[in-house]
N, C-alpha and C positions, 0 to 999 in steps of 0.2 A: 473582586474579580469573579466572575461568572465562568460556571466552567462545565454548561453541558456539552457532554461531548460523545458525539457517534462513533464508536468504533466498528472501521466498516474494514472486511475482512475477506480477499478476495481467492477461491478457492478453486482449484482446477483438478480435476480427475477423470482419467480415462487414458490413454494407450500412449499419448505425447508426451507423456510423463518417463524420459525414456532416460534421465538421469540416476549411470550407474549407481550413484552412493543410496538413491533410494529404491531400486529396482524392486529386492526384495521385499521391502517396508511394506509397500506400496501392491506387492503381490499377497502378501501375506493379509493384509489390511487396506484396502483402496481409499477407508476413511478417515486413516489411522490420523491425519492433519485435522479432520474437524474434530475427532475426540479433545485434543491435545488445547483445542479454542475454545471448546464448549466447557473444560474444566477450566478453565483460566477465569473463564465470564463468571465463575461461581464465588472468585474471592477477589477481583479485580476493586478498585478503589476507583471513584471518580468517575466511573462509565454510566450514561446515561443512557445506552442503550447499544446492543451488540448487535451490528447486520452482518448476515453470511450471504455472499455470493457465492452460487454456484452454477458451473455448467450445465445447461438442462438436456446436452445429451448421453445424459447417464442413465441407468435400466430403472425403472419405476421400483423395482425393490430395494436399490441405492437410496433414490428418493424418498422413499416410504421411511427408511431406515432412518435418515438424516433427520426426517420430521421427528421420530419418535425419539432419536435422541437428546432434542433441542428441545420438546414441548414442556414447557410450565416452565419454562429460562425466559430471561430477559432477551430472547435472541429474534432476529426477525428474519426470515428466509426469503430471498430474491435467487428464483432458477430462471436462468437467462441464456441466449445464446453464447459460447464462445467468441467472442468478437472484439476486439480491440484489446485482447490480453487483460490484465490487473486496469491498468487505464481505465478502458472503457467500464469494468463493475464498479469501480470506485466511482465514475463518471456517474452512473446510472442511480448511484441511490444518493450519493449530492445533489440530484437535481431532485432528486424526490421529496429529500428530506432536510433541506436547506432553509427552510426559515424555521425549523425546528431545534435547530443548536448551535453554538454558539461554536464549536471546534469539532472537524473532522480526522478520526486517527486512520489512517491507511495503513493498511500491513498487508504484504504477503503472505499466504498461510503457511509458508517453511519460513516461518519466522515468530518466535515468541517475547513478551514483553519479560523481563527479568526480575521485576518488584510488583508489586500490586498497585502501587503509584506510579508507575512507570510516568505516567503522562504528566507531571506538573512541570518537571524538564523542559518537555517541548511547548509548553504553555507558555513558564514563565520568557520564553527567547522568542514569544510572538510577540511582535513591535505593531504599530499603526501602518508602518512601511516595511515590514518584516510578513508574508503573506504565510510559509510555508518555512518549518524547519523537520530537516529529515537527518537519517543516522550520517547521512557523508553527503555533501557537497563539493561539486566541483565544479570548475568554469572551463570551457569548451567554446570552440570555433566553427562558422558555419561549415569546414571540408568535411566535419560530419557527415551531412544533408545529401542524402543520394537521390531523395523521390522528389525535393523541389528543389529546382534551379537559382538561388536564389541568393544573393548575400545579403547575410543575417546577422556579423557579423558574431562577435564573441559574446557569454551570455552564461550564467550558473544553471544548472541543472542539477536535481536527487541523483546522485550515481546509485545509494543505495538506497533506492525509495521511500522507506517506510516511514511517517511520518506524522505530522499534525499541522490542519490547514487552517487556514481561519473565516469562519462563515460570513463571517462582512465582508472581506476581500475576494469570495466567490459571488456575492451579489451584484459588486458593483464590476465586476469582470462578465458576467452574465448580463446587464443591462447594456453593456459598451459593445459587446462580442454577439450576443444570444445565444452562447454557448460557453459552459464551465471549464472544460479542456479541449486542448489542441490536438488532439488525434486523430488517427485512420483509424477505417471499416473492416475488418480480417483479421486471422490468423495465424500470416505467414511470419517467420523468424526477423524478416526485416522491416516489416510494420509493428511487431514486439520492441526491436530498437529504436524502431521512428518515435512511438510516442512515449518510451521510459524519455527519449531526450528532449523533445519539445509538449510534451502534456503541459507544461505550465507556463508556456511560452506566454499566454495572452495575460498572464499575470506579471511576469518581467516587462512584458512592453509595454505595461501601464506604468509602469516604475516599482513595482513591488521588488522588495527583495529576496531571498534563498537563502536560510540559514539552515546550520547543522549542529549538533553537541558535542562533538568529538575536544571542546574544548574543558570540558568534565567528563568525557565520560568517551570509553574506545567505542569502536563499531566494528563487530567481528563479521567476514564474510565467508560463507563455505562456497567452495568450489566442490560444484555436485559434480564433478569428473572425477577430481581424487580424491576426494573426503576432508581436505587442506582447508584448514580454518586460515586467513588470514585478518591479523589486527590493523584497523585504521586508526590513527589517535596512538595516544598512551596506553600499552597494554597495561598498565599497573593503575589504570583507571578502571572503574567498572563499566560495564554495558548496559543500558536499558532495554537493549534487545539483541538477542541472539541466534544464532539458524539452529533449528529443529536438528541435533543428532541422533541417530537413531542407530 
């Protein structure tokens, strides 16, 4: 089993960051999330290579600083526009870097891996028809769908996104489609909803499936309003990955 794999890591900083649990974190340290990746990448197992996404509207001394904390690592820096949320950065360097490895790991950056192996979990649960397994899975109905008209009928989606894709099943989803995920263009709260739900749409409508680990292993969510961690799965199981407390 072959197991290069991109971990690509998508990081947002600047003023939209207005959830209270990290307010102060976040005032205190605006970069305090990539410190927290760039030491992971240092003892990480099995990672062929760390990409950082990040917003390019941030001050050139942010930038400058980010460089200087990444450089001589394994890390590859993409400063990009704000635009299609997590989606679209993950989008952006799959298509870069897509005949380059054999598995792509998605994380959000208030999100860390739990073990230094973290990833052989989500490896071992990729099937031939298994495209994409993430910490929580769930199935959901087109009443969703506010921005196209359309019935779509029922269909699994990442509730809790982070995950691992599998690079042959983005090629032949790019040869069908000409495009790796199903997203909008922007910013707003409700194009953030649109594609965490259908980003992986064109990979179910080939027949691929959506899996999750929660059948080993919990999946804990923080609710950045209250600081409320809630478990999905077995809490008496472990997590391969966890939210950032601070």
């Amino acid at each position: 089993m072959t197991t290069k794999v991109n971990y690509i890591a998508a990081f947002y900083i600047g003023p939209n960051r207005t959830f209270p649990y990290y307010q102060q974190a976040f005032k205190e340290d605006p970069l305090c999330f990539v410190r927290k990746h760039v030491e992971f990448s240092e003892y990480a197992e099995n990672i062929e290579r760390f990409s950082f996404v990040i917003n390019d509207d941030i001050s050139e001394e942010q930038k400058k600083e980010i460089i200087d904390i990444t450089r001589g690592k394994n890390i590859e820096l993409l400063f990009r526009p704000n635009n299609g949320y997590s989606y679209g950065a993950w989008n952006d360097v799959i298509k870069r870097n897509f005949n380059d490895f054999d598995y792509f790991f998605l994380i959000e950056d208030d999100y860390m891996p739990n073990f230094t192996n973290f990833s052989l979990p989500f490896i071992q649960r990729l099937k031939e028809n298994v495209a994409y397994v993430c910490s929580l899975m769930v199935e959901i109905g087109h009443e969703v769908d506010t921005m196209v008209p359309e019935d779509i009928g029922k269909f699994k989606h990442p509730s809790i996104s982070n995950g691992m894709l599998s690079a042959e099943a983005c090629k032949k989803v790019l040869e069908k489609y000409n495009v790796i995920f199903r997203i909008q263009s922007g910013s707003t709260k409700e194009i953030g909803y649109w594609n965490q739900t259908y980003y992986l749409k064109n990979f179910t409508d080939m027949g691929y499936e959506v899996s999750d680990t929660i059948d080993e292993f919990c999946s804990p969510y923080l609710n950045t309003s209250t600081g409320e961690v809630k478990i999905y799965g077995n809490p008496e199981h472990p997590p391969l990955l966890f939210p950032i407390r601070i």
